[in-house]
N, C-alpha and C positions, 0 to 999 in steps of 0.2 A: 378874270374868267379865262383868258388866253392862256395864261400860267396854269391853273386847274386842268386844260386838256393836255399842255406838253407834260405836267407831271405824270396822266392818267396813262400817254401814250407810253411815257418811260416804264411807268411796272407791267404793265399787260404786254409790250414785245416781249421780254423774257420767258412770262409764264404763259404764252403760246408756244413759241420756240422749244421750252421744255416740254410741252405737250407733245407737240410733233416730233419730237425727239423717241421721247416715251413709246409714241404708239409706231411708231420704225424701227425700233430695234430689233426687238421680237424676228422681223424678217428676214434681218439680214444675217442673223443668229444661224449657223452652223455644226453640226451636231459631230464632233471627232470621231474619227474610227479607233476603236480601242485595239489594240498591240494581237497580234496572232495567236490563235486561242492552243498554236504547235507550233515547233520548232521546225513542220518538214509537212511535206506533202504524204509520208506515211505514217500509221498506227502500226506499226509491225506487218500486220497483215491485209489492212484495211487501207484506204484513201483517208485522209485529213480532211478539212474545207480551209487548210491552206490554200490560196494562190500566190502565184507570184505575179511580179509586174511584167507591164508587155516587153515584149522582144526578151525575154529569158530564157535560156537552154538548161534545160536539166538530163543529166544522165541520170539511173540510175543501174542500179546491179541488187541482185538480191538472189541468196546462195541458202539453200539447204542443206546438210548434211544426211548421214544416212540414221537411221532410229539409235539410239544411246546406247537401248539393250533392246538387239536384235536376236539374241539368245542366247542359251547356254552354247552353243559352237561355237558363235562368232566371235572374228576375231579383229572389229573393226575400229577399235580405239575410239570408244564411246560416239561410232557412227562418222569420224573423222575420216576414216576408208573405205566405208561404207557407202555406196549409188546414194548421189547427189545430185539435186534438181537448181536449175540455175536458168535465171530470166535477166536481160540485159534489157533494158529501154531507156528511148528518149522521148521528151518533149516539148514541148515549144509555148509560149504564153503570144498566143498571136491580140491579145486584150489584155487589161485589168483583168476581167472575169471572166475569160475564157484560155485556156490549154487544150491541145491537140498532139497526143501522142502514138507512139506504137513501141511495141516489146516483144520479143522473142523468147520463146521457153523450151528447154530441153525434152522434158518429158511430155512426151506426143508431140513434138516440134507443134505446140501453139504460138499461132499469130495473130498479136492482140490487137487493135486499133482502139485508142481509147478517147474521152473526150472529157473536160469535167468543164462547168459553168458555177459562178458565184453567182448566186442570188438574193441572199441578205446579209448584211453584213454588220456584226455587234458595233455597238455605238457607246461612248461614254457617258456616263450618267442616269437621264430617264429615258432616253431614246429606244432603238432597238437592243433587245436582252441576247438574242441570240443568233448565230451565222447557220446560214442555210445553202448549202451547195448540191450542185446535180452534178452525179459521176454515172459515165455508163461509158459500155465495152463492146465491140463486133468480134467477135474469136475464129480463126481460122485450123482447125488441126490438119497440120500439112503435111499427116502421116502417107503411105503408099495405097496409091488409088486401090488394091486389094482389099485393103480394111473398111470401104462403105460399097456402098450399093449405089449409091445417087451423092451429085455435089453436094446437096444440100445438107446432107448427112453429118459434115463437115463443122456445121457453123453452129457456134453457141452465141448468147445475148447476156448482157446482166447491166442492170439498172439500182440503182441505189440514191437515198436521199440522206444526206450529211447534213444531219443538226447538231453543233458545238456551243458550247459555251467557256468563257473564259471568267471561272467564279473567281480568281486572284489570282497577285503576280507567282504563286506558286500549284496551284492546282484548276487543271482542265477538264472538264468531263465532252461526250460523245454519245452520239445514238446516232444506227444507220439502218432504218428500213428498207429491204432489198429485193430484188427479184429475180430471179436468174431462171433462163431458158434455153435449154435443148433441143434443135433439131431431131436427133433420134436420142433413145434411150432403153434402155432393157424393159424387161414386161414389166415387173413389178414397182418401176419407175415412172415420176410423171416427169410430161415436158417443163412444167412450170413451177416452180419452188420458191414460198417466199421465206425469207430469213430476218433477223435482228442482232443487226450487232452491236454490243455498248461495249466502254473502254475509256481510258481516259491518261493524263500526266500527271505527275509529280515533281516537281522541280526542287532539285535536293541540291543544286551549286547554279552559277552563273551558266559554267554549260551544259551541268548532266542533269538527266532527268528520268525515274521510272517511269515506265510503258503497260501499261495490261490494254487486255482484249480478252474478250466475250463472243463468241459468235455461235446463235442458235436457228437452226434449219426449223421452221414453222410448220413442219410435214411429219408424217413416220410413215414406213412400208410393213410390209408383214412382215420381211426380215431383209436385213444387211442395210438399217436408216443408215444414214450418215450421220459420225457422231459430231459433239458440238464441238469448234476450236477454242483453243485456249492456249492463251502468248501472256507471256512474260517477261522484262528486258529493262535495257537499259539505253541510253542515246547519250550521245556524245553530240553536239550542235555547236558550230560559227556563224560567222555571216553567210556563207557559201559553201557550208559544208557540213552533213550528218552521219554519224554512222553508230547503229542499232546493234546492237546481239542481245541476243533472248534466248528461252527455251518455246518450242510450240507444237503442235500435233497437225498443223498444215501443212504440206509440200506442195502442194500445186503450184501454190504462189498466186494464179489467173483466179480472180475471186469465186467465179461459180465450179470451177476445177473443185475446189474446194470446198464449197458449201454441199455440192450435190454426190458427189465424190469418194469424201474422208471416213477412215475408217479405222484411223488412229485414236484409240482412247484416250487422253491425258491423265485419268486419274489411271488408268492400269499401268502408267509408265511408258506410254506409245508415245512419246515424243523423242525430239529431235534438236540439236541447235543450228540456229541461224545467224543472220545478218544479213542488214541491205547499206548498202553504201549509195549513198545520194549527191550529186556535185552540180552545184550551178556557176552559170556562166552571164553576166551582166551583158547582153551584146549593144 
């Protein structure tokens, strides 16, 4: 009989052990983050829900030229000598999911302070399907106290929600539901204007890849709406290094400059060429 328990003890350790085994793993299971659904923190004209890791410096620069065909006079070599709009910024990944930057722009000497935060982030397999980021902006236009009536005058806002997706190792897609707001504005203007922007990659080599963007103003006035953007391009990407040229009908460059703003047609040939040059620094 003593022999019948130590045999019974021998198979039933095992197939406990495998039980508890079993019903533990499940937890300790960990769900991968899948590869960056971009090469860069920009869409041409728009924010990414790229982040970087903490303690990262990014510069970037981003250069408008003047319209292609500014008309029959001109003589500005398809807008290459043509008035140019250019914005320099840095900023800083003080988190995983948090940046804190600011940028400088030419026209209207706008001063941008911006901020973006990761919220969800794609996961491999059946996990989470898509990356959710928050980008928003305080603007300062630091033209000559003549030009307002009050400080406040001064300051614009814009708020945007960044949903990505990364459908394969060759194609991204993008939607950014937006808000931008005005302190003062003309009569026929309101202070608050929502917009949508979609856009997405293409990955045609190891580092280049086409670019489009969409971007449509949610609003119309009686007349002079702002018309919708439209970018086109291509990216050049390393580990620490991106650079964009397109064609596009935005010069602002400051997102709500632009959404509330633009008055460049794309399909009439109101466009322009650009590029943004991007540089990171691992600190």
């Amino acid at each position: 009989m003593k022999r019948y328990k130590i045999i019974a003890v021998a198979v039933l350790i095992p197939l406990f052990s495998f039980g508890q085994e079993t019903e533990e793993t499940p937890a300790t299971e960990t769900k991968k983050i899948e590869r960056a659904a971009f090469e860069s923190t920009s869409l041409i004209e728009s924010q990414t829900t790229v982040a970087h890791d903490k303690k990262t410096l990014e510069m970037v620069m981003n250069h408008r030229f003047g319209l292609v065909d500014a008309g029959p006079k001109s003589n500005d070599l398809i807008g290459i000598w043509g008035p140019a709009n250019i914005r320099i910024a840095v900023s800083y990944a003080i988190h995983d999911r948090l940046t804190l930057g600011y940028g400088t722009t030419k026209d209207n000497r706008l001063q941008d302070f911006n901020w973006k935060a990761t919220l969800l982030r794609q996961t491999k397999g059946k996990g989470m399907p898509i990356n959710v980021s928050y980008y928003g902006n305080f603007t300062n236009d630091a033209r000559r106290k003549e030009n307002f009536t009050h400080t406040e005058d001064r300051y614009s806002f814009f708020n945007q929600l960044l949903i990505s997706r990364r459908i394969n190792r060759l194609i991204s897609l993008q939607v950014a539901p937006s808000v931008s707001h005005y302190n003062l504005v003309e009569s026929h203007m309101e202070n608050d204007v929502f917009a949508l922007s979609a856009g997405g990659r293409v990955k045609v080599s190891p580092q280049a890849s086409i670019l489009f963007e969409y971007t449509q103003m949610l609003h119309s006035y009686k007349h002079s709406s702002p018309k919708p953007g439209v970018s086109v391009g291509v990216e050049f990407a390393t580990g620490s290094h991106s650079f964009q040229i397109f064609i596009t009908n935005y010069k602002g460059i400051v997102a709500q400059k632009n959404i509330m703003y633009n008055q460049n047609d794309f399909f009439e040939a109101d466009f322009m060429i650009g590029f943004n040059i991007i540089r990171l620094w691992h600190l």
